[in-house]
C-alpha positions in Angstrom: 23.6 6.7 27.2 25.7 9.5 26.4 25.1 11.5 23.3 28.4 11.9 22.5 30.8 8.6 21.5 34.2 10.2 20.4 34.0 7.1 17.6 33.3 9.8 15.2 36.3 12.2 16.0 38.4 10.4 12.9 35.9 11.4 9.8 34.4 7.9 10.5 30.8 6.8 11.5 29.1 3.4 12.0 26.1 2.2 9.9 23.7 -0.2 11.8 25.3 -3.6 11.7 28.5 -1.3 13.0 30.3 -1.4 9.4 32.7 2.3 9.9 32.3 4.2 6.5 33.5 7.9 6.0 30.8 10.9 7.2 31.0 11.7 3.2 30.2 8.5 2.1 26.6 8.5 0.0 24.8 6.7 2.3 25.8 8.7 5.2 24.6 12.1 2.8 21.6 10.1 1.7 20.4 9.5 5.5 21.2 12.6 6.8 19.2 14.6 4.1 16.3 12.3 4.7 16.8 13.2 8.7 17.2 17.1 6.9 14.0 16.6 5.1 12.3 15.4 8.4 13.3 18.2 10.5 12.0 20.5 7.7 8.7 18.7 8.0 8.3 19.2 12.2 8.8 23.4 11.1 5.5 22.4 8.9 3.9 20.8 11.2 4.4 23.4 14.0 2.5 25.7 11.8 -1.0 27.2 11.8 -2.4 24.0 9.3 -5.0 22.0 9.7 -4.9 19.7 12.4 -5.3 16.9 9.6 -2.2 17.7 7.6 -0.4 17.6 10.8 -1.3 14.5 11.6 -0.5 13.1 8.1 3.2 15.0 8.0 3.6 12.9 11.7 2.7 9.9 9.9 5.4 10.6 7.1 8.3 11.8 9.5 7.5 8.3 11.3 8.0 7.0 8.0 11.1 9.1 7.0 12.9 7.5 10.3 12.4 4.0 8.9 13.8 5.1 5.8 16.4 6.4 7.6 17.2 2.8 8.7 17.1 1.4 5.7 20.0 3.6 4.5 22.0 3.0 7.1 22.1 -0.5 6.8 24.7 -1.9 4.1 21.8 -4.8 2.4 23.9 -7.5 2.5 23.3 -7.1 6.2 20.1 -5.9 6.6 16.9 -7.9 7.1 13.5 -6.7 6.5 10.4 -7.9 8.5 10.1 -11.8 8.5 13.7 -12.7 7.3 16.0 -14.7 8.6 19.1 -13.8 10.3 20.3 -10.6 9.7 19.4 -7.3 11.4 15.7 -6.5 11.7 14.6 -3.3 10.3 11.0 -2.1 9.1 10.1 -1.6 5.7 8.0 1.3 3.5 5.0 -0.8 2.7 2.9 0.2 -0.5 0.4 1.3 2.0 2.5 3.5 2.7 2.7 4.9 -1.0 -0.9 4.6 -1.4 -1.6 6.7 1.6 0.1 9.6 -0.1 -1.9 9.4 -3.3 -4.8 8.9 -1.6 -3.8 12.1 0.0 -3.2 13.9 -3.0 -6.0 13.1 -4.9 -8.3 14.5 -1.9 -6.4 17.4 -2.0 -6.6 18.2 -5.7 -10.4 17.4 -5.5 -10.8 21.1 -3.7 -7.4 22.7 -5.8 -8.1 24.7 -9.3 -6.6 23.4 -11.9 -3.0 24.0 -12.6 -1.9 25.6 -15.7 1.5 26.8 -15.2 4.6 26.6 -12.8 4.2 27.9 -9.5 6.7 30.5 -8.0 7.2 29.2 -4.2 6.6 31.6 -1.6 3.4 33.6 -0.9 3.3 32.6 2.7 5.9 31.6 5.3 4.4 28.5 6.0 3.9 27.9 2.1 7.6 28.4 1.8 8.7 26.3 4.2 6.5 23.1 2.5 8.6 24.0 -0.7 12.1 24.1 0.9 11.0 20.9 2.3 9.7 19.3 -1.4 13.1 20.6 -3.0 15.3 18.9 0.0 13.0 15.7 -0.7 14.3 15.8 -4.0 18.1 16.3 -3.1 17.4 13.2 -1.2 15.7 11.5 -3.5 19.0 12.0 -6.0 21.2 10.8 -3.4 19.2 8.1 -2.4 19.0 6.7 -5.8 22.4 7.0 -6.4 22.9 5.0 -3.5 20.2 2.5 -5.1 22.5 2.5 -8.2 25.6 1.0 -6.2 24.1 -0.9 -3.3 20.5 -2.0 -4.3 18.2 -2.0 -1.6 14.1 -2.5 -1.3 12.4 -0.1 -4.4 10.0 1.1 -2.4 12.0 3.3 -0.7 12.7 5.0 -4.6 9.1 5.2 -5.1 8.0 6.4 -1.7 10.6 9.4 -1.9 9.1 10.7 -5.3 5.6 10.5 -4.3 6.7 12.0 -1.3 8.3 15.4 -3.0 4.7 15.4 -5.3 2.8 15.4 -2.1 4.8 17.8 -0.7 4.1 19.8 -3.9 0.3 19.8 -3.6 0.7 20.5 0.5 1.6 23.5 -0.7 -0.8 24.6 -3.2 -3.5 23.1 -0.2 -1.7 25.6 2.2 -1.8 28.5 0.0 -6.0 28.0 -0.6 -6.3 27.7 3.3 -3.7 30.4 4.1 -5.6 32.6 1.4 -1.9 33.2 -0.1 -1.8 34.0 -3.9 -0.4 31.6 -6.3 1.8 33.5 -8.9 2.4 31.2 -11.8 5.6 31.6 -14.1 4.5 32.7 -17.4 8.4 32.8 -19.4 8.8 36.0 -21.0 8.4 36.1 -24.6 11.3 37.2 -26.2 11.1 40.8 -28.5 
């Protein structure tokens, strides 16, 4: 299989089920910033972290590719597990939504308490956990505009918010482990 089709040359790609839409169209930006997001979380993963987090942010870029899916598939055409005759793709399962919570509550069990804003940064690897929270929550705006004018399975909604709060607390975890200071935003009172 070549990589390249030529199909694409006109401004034009095909969604799963091989409907042609326009490379601007919202589903096509709500994919690729999910397949953005993913790509942000391999750079994560190929840090220094523990080898549990790793495995975890695997787990979730598996997951990001069946979300991927599910955008790209117009719902009048789609079919999740066990339906009838339409195309066949997987589904985010509230397992899938409990896993992060569970997730984040571990975390937050070994976290102080937060009691303002966080500035990002402090480490590179800290960083790059919140580019990849803010790019889950470009995606998550896109992909609930998309919701708004082609309804498709909720779960996907809910999985990308929880997603962009675990992301969140990834990154206060990586800063404790990475010994990398936390400077909270205190606004500056006015004179």
């Amino acid at each position: 299989m070549k990589i390249y089709t030529k199909t694409g040359d006109n401004g034009t790609t095909a969604l799963y089920g091989g409907t042609r839409v326009p490379k601007h169209h919202i589903r096509i930006n709500s994919y690729g910033t999910v397949d953005e997001l993913n790509s942000w979380l391999g750079l994560i993963r190929d840090q220094n972290i523990d080898r549990h987090s790793a495995q975890i942010l695997t787990q979730i870029q598996h997951k990001l590719f069946t979300v991927g899916a599910i955008l790209a598939t117009e719902p009048k055409k789609a079919r999740l597990k066990n339906g009838s005759d339409r195309l066949n793709i997987p589904r985010i399962a509230n397992a899938d939504i409990t896993l992060l919570e569970k997730e984040m509550d571990a975390m937050d069990e070994d976290l102080p308490p937060m009691t303002h804003f966080i500035l990002p940064g402090g480490h590179t690897t800290v960083s790059y956990c919140h580019i990849a929270r803010t790019v889950c929550r470009r995606a998550e705006r896109m992909v609930t505009l998309l919701h708004e004018e082609e309804p498709f399975d909720d779960t996907v909604l809910t999985y990308m918010n929880r997603l962009s709060d675990y992301l969140f607390v990834l990154a206060r975890k990586l800063s404790k482990d990475l010994k990398a200071n936390e400077i909270k935003w205190i606004p500056e009172k006015k004179s």
